[in-house]
C-alpha positions as CSV (number, residue, x, y, z in Angstrom):
1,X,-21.1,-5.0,-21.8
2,X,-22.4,-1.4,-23.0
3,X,-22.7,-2.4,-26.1
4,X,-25.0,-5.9,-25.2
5,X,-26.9,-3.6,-23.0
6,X,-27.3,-1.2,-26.0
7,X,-29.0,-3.8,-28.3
8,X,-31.6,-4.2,-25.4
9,X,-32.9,-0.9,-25.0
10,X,-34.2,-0.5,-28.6
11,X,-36.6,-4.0,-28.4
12,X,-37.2,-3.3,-24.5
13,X,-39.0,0.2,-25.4
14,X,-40.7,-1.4,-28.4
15,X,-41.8,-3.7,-26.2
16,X,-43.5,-1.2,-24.2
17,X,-44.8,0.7,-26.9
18,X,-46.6,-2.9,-28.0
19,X,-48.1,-3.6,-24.8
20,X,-49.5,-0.1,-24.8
21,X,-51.1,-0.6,-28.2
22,X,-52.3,-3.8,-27.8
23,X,-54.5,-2.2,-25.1
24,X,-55.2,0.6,-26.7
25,X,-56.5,-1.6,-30.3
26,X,-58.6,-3.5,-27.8
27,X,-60.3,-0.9,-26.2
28,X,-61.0,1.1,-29.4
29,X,-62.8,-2.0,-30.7
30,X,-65.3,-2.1,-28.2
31,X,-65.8,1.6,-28.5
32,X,-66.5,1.9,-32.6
33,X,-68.5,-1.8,-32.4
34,X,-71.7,-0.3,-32.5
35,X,-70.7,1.9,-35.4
36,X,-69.3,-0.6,-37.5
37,X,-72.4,-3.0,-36.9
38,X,-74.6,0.0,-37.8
39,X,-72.5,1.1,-41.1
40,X,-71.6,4.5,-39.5
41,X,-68.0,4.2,-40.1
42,X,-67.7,5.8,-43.8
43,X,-69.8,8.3,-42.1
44,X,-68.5,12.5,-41.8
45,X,-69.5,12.1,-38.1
46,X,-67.4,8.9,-37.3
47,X,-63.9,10.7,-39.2
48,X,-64.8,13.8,-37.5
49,X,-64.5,12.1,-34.2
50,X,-61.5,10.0,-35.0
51,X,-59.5,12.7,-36.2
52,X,-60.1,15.4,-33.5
53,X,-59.4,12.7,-31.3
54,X,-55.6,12.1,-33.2
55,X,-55.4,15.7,-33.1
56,X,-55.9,16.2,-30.0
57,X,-52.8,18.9,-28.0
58,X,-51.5,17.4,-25.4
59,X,-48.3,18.7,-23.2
60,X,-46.9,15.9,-21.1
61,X,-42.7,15.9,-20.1
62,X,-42.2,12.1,-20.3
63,X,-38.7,11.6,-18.8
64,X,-37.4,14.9,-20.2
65,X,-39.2,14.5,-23.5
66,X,-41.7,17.2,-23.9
67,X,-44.8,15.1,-25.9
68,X,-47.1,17.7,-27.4
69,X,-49.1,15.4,-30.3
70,X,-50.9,11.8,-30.5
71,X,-48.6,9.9,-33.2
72,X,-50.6,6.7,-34.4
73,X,-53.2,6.0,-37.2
74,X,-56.5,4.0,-37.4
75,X,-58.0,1.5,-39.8
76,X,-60.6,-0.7,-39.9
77,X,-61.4,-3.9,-41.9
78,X,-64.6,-5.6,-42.1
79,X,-64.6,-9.7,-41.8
80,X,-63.2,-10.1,-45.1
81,X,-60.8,-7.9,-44.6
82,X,-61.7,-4.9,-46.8
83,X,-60.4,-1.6,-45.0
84,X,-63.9,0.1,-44.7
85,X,-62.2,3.1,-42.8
86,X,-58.8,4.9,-42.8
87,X,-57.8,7.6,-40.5
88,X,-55.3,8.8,-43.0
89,X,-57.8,8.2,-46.0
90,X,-55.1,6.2,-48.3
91,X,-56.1,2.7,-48.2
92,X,-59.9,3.0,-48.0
93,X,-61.2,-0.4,-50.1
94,X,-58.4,-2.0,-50.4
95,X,-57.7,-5.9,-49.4
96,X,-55.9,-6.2,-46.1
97,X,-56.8,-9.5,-45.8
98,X,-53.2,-11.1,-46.3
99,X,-51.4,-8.4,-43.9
100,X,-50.2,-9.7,-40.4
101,X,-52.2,-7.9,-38.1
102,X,-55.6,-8.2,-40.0
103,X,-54.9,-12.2,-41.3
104,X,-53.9,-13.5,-38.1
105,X,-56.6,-11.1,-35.9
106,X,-59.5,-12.6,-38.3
107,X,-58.2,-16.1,-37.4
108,X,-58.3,-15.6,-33.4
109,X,-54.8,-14.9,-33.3
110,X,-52.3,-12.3,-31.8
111,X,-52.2,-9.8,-35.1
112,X,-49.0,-7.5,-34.9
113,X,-46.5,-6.6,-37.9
114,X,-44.4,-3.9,-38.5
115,X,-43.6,-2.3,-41.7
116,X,-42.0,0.4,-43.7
117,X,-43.6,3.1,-44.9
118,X,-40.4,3.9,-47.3
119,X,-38.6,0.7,-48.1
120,X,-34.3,2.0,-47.7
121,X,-35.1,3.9,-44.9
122,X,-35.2,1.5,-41.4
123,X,-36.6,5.3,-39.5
124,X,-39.9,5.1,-41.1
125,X,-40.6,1.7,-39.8
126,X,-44.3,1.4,-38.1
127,X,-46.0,-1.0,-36.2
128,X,-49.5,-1.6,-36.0
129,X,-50.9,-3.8,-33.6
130,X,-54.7,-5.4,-33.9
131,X,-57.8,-6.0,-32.2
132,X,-61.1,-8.1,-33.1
133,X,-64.4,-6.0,-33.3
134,X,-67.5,-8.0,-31.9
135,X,-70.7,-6.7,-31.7
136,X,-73.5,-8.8,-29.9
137,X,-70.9,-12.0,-30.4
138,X,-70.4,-11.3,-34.0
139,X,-66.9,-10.7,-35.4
140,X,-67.8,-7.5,-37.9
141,X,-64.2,-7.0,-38.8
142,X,-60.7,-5.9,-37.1
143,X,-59.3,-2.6,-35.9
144,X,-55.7,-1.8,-36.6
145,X,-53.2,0.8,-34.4
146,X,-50.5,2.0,-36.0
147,X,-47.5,3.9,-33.7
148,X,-43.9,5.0,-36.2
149,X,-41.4,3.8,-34.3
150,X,-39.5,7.2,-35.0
151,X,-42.0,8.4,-32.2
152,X,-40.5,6.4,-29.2
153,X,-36.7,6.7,-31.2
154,X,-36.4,10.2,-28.2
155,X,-36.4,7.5,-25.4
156,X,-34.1,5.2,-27.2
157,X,-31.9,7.4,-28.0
158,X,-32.2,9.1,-24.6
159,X,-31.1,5.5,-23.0
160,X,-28.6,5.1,-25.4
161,X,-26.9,8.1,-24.5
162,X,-27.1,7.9,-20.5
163,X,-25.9,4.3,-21.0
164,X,-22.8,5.2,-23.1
165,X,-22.0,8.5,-20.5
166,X,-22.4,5.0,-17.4
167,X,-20.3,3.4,-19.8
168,X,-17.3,6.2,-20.0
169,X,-17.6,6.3,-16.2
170,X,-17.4,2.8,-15.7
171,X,-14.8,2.8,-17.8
172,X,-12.8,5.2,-16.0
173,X,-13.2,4.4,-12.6
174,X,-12.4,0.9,-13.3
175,X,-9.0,2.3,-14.9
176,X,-8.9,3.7,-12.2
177,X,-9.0,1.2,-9.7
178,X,-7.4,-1.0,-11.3
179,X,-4.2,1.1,-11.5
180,X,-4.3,1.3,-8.0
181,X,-4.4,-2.2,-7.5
182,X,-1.6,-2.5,-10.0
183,X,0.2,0.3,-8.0
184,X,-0.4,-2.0,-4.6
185,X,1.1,-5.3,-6.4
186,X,3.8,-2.9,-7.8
187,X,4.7,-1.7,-4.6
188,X,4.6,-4.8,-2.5
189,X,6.1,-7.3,-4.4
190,X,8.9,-3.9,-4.7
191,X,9.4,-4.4,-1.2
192,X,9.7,-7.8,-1.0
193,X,12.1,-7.0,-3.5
194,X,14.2,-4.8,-1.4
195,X,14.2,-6.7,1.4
196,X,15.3,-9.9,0.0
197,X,18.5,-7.7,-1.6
198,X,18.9,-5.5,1.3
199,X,21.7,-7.4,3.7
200,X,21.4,-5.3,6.8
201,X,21.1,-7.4,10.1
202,X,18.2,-5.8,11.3
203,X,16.0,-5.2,8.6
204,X,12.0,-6.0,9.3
205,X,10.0,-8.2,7.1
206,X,7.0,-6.6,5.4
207,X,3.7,-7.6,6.4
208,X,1.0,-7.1,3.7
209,X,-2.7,-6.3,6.0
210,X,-4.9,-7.8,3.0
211,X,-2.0,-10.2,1.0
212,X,-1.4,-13.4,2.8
213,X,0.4,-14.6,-0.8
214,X,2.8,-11.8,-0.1
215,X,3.0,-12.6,3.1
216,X,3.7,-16.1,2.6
217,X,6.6,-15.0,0.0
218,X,8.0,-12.5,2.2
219,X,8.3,-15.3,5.0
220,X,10.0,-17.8,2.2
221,X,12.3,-15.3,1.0
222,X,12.7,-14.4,5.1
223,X,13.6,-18.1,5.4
224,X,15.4,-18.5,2.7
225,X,18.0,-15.6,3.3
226,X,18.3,-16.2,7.2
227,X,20.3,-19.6,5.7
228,X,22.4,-17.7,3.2
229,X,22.8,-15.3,5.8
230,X,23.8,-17.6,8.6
231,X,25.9,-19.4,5.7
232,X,28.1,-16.1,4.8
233,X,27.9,-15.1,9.0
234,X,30.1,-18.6,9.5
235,X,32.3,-18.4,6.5
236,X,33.3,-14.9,8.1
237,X,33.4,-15.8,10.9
238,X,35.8,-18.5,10.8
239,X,37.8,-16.4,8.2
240,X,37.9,-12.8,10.8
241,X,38.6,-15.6,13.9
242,X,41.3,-17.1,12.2
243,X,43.1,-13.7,11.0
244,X,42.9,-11.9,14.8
245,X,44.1,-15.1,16.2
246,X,46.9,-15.6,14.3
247,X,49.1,-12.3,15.6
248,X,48.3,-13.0,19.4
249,X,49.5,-16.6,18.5
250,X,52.6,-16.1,17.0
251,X,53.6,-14.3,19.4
252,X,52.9,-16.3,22.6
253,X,54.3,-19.3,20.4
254,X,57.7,-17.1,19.8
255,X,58.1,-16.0,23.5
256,X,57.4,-19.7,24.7
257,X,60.2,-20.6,22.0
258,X,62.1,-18.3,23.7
259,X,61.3,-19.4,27.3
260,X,63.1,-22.7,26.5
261,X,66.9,-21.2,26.3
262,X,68.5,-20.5,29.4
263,X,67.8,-17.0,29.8
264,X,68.2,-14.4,32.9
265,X,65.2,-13.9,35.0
266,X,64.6,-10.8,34.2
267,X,63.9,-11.6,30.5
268,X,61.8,-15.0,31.2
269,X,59.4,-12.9,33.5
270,X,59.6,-10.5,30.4
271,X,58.4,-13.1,27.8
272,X,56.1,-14.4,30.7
273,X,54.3,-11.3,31.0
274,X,54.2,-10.8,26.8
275,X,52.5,-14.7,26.8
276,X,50.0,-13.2,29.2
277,X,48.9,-10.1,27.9
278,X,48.6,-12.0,24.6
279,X,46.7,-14.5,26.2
280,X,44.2,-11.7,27.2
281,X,44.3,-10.4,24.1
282,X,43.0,-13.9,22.5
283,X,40.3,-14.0,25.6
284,X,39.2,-10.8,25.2
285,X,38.8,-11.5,21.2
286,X,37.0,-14.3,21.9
287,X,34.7,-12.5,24.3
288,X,34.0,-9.6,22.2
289,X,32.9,-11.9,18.8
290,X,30.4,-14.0,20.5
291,X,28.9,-11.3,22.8
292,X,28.6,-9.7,18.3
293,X,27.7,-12.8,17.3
294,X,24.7,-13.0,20.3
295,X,24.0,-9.4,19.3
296,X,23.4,-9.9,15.8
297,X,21.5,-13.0,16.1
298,X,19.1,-11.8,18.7
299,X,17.9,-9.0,16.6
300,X,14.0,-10.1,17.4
301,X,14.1,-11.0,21.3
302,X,15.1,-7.6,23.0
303,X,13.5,-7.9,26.7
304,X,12.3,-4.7,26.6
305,X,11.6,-2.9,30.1
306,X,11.3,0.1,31.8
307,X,14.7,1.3,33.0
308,X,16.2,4.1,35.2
309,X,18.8,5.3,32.8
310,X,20.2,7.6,35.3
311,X,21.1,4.6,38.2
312,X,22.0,2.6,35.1
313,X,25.1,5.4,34.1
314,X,25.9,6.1,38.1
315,X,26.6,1.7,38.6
316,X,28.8,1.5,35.0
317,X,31.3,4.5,36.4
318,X,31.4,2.9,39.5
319,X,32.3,-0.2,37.6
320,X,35.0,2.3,35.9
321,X,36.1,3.5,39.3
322,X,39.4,1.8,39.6
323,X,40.9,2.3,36.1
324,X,39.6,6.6,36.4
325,X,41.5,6.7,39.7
326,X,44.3,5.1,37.8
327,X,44.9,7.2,35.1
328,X,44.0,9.9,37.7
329,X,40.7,10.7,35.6
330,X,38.5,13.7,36.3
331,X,35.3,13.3,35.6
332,X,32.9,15.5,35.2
333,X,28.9,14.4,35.1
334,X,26.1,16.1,34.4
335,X,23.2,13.5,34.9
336,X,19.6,14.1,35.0
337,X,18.1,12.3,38.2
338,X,15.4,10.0,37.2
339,X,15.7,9.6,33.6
340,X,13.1,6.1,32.6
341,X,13.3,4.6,29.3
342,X,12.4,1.4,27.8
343,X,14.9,-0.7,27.1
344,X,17.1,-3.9,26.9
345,X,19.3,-3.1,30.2
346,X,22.2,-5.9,29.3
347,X,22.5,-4.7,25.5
348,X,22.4,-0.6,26.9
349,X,24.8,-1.9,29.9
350,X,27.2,-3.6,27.3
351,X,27.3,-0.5,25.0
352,X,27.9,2.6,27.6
353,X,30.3,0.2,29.0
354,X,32.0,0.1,25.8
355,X,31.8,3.5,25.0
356,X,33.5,4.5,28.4
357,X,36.2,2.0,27.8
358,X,36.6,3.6,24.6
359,X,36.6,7.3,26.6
360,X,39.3,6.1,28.9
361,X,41.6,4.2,26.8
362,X,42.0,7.5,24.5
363,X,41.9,9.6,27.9
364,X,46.0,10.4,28.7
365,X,46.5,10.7,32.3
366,X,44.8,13.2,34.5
367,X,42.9,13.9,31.5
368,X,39.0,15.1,31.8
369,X,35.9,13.4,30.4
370,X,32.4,15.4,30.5
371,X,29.6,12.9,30.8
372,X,26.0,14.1,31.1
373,X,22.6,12.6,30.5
374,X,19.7,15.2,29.5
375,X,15.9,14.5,28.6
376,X,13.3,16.0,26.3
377,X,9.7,15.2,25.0
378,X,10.3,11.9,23.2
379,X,13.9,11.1,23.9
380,X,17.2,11.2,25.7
381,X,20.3,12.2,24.8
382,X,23.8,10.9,26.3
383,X,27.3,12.7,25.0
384,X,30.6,11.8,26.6
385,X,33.6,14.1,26.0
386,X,36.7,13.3,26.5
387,X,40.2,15.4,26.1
388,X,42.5,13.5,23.9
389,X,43.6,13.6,20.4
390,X,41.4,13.7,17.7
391,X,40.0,10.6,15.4
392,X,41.7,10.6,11.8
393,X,39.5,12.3,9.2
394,X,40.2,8.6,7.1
395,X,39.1,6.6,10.3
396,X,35.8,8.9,11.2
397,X,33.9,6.4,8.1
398,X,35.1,3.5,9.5
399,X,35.0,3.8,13.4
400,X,31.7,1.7,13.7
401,X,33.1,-0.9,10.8
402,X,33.6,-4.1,12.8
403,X,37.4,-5.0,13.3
404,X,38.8,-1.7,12.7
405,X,40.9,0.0,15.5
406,X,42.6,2.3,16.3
407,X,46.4,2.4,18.0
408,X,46.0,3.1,22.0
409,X,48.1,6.7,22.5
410,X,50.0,5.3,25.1
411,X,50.1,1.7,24.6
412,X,50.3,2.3,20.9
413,X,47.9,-1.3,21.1
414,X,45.0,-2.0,19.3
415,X,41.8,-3.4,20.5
416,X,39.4,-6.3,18.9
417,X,37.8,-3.4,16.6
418,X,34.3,-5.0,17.7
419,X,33.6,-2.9,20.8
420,X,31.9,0.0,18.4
421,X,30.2,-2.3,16.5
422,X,28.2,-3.9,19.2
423,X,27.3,-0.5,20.3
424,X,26.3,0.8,16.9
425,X,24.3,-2.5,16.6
426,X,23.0,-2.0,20.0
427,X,22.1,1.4,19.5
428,X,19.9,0.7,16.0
429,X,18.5,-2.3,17.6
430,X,16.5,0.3,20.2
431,X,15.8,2.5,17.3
432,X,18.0,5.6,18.5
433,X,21.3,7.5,17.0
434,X,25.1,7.7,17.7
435,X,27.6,9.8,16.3
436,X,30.9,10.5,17.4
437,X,32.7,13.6,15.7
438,X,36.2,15.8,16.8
439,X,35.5,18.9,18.7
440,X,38.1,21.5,19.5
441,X,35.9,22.3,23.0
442,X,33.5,20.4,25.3
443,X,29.8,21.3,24.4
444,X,27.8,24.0,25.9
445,X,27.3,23.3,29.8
446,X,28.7,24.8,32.7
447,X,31.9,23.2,31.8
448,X,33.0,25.6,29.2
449,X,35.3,27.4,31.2
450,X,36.8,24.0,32.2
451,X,37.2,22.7,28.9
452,X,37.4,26.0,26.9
453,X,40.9,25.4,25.6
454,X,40.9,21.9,25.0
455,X,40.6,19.4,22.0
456,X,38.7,16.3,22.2
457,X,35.9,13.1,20.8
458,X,32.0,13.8,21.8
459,X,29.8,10.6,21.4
460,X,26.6,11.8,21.3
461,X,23.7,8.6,21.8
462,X,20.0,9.8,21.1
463,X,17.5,6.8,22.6
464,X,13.4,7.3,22.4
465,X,11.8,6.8,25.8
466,X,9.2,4.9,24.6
467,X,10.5,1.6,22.6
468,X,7.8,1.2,19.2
C-alpha cells in the first residue's frame, strides 16, 4: 500500500504544477499580445521586463519549504513557429514548429511536453506548458512556460517521506494489534484447552464476551466431556459399589450360614445382631454414594439463599444430642448469634452433620469437643476441636479422598470413606476452604485453660457471606 501510494504523489504534484502553468501560459499571452502584434518583443524594453519579472525575490514557506526565487522560463514563437523571443536567450530563431507544446498549440490543441535538458539525467526533466497568443482575433504565434520539475522535487520528496514515517507506524501498530489478537486466540482456545483436560467436577466453562465460535466449542467440548464423564462416573461407580458391598455381604451370608446349625441362643442372637449391623453398614453405603453421586451431579443448581448460620449449627447439635449424652460428651460452643450467609442449607446441613459425626465417632467417652462459629468482613469461619488421637501423617493427604477411612478408636470399624468427600465437595461448591490438621491444644479462646494439656483434630471451614 505505501509503496502504490508512493507512485501517486510524484504525478499528483506534477499535476498541480500543470494546472498552475496552464493558467499562468494563458494569462501571459494576453498580457505580451499587444507587443508581439507590434514587433516589440526582440525589443531591450520587453527582456528588461521579462527578466526582472523571473528575477523577482520572493519569501513564501510553502508547507515547510521556504521558496525564495521564480523557477520557470519564457519563449515565444510566431505563427510559424519561429522562437522570436527567449527568456534564456539560447534558442532565439530557431524552428519550434515540430515541438509538442508549440505544434499542437498552433493547431487549437492542448500543447504540453516535457523534456530533458541533459539526456541520462531524469532530475533535469522540464515541462513547458503552452498558450495561443491572439491579438484582435489573430493568432500571432504561441507562448511557452517552462517549470524544472527539480523545483516541485521539495514537495515530492517531502510526501514521500511523511508517507514512508505513516507507513513505519502503520506498520507497527498493526504488529501490534495483531499480536494481541494473536495473544487473545492464544489464550482462549488455551483455556478451552485446559478445561477440556482438566477432570475436576466442578470446573466452569469459559465464556468468551466477543467469540461466539469459542463459545460454541467450549459448549461442544462441555458436551462432549459431560458423556465421557458420566461414562467413567458409572464404570466407577459400579466397580467402588461392588468392592464395599462385597465385605458387608460375606459376612451377613456367613452368619446366616451359621444361623442354620442348631446353635445356643446366645450365639444365634450373636450372628443376628452381626447380620444387622452389616445390614446397616450396606444401608448406610448405599445412602452415603447417592446423596455423592446427587452432590456431584448437581454442581450447577445450588438453591442459593440467605441463611442464619448460627440457628443452622444450634438445630444439627440438637440433632447430635442423644449420641453426646451417650458418650457422655462435653461440649463446648462458642457461636456468634446471628451469623447470615448465602447458601445451600441442605448441602451445608449434610456437611456440618458429617463433620460432627466425624467429631464424635473419634471423640472417646467424656471426651471434649470445642465448637465455635466467628465472623469477619467477607466471611465466616467454623473450627470444631475435638480431644482424641491424632490423624496419621500418611492419612492427612488422603482424608478428603473418597472411600478412604479410617479405623473407629473404639469400634476399631470403618466407615463408607465418603462422608469427607461430600463435605469437601460441598464446601468448594460454595466457594469456601476446609482444612483439618493435628493440634497438640484447642485454639486460642477462653477455652485454653480447659484444653491446655490436651491433644486433638481442628476442622477449620472458611465460607464467604456473600455467594458470587
Amino acid at each position: 500500500m505505501s509503496y502504490t501510494f508512493n507512485q501517486q504523489v510524484k504525478p499528483n504534484v506534477r499535476q498541480v504544477v500543470e494546472d498552475t502553468l496552464a493558467e499562468n501560459a494563458n494569462i501571459i499571452a494576453m498580457l505580451v499580445a499587444e507587443d508581439v502584434y507590434e514587433n516589440k518583443v526582440s525589443t531591450a524594453q520587453f527582456d528588461d521586463k521579462i527578466q526582472n519579472a523571473l528575477n523577482r525575490k520572493i519569501n513564501a514557506n510553502i508547507w515547510q519549504h521556504n521558496k525564495q526565487q521564480i523557477n520557470q522560463q519564457i519563449y515565444i514563437t510566431d505563427s510559424l513557429g519561429i522562437v522570436i523571443y527567449d527568456s534564456q536567450g539560447l534558442a532565439t530563431g530557431q524552428d519550434y514548429s515540430k515541438w509538442n507544446d508549440v505544434y499542437l498549440t498552433l493547431q487549437g490543441k492542448y500543447g504540453v511536453r516535457s523534456t530533458r535538458s541533459i539526456y541520462d539525467d531524469p532530475n533535469s526533466s522540464i515541462m513547458y506548458i503552452a498558450a495561443p497568443i491572439f491579438y484582435k482575433q489573430q493568432l500571432l504565434g504561441v507562448i511557452s512556460i517552462g517549470k524544472p520539475n527539480s523545483s516541485v522535487q521539495p514537495y515530492i520528496q517531502r510526501a514521500e517521506d511523511k508517507l514512508i514515517q505513516q507507513a513505519v507506524w502503520i506498520t507497527f501498530l498493526s504488529l501490534f494489534l495483531a499480536s494481541l489478537v494473536a495473544y487473545w486466540l492464544k489464550h482462549s482456545i488455551d483455556r478451552v484447552r485446559k478445561y477440556a483436560q482438566a477432570l475436576a467436577p466442578v470446573n466452569q466453562t469459559p465464556y468468551f464476551r466477543s467469540a461466539e465460535e469459542l463459545n460454541q466449542v467450549a459448549q461442544a467440548v462441555e458436551q462432549m466431556r459431560e458423556k465421557l464423564e458420566d461414562r467413567a462416573y458409572v464404570e466407577q461407580y459400579v466397580n467402588t459399589l461392588t468392592h464395599e458391598l462385597k465385605s458387608p455381604l460375606t459376612a451377613i451370608q456367613a452368619s446366616a450360614e451359621l444361623l442354620k446349625e442348631d446353635l445356643p441362643l446366645d450365639d444365634q442372637q450373636q450372628f443376628a445382631t452381626h447380620i444387622y449391623q452389616q445390614s446397616q453398614r450396606l444401608r448406610n453405603l448405599i445412602d452415603r454414594m447417592l446423596l455423592l453421586t446427587r452432590l456431584e451431579k448437581s454442581k450447577h443448581s445450588l438453591e442459593i439463599q440467605s441463611i442464619n448460620l448460627s440457628e443452622l449449627i444450634e438445630k444439627i447439635i440438637k440433632q447430635q444430642r442423644s449420641q453426646i449424652q451417650y458418650k457422655n460428651i462435653q461440649l463446648l460452643m462458642e457461636i456468634e448469634p446471628q451469623c447470615i450467609i448465602q447458601a445451600d442449607r441442605f448441602w451445608l446441613h449434610q456437611a456440618l452433620t458429617n463433620i460432627l459425626d466425624n467429631a464424635l465417632d473419634f471423640s472417646a467417652d467424656s471426651a471434649k469437643i470445642l465448637l465455635r462459629l466467628s465472623a469477619h468482613d467477607q466471611y465466616v469461619q467454623i473450627q470444631i476441636f475435638n480431644e482424641g488421637e491424632w490423624i496419621p501423617d500418611y492419612a492427612l493427604n488422603q482424608i478428603f479422598d473418597t472411600y478412604f477411612s479410617l479405623p473407629r478408636p473404639v469400634t476399631q470399624q470403618r466407615s463408607s470413606g465418603i462422608g469427607l468427600s461430600i463435605v469437601k465437595n460441598v464446601i468448594e461448591q460454595h466457594h469456601g476452604k476446609i482444612q483439618i490438621q493435628n493440634e497438640k491444644s484447642s485454639p486460642e479462646s477462653y477455652f485454653d485453660q480447659t484444653f491446655s494439656h490436651q491433644q486433638g483434630v481442628l476442622v477449620s471451614i472458611q465460607l464467604p457471606k456473600n455467594f458470587t
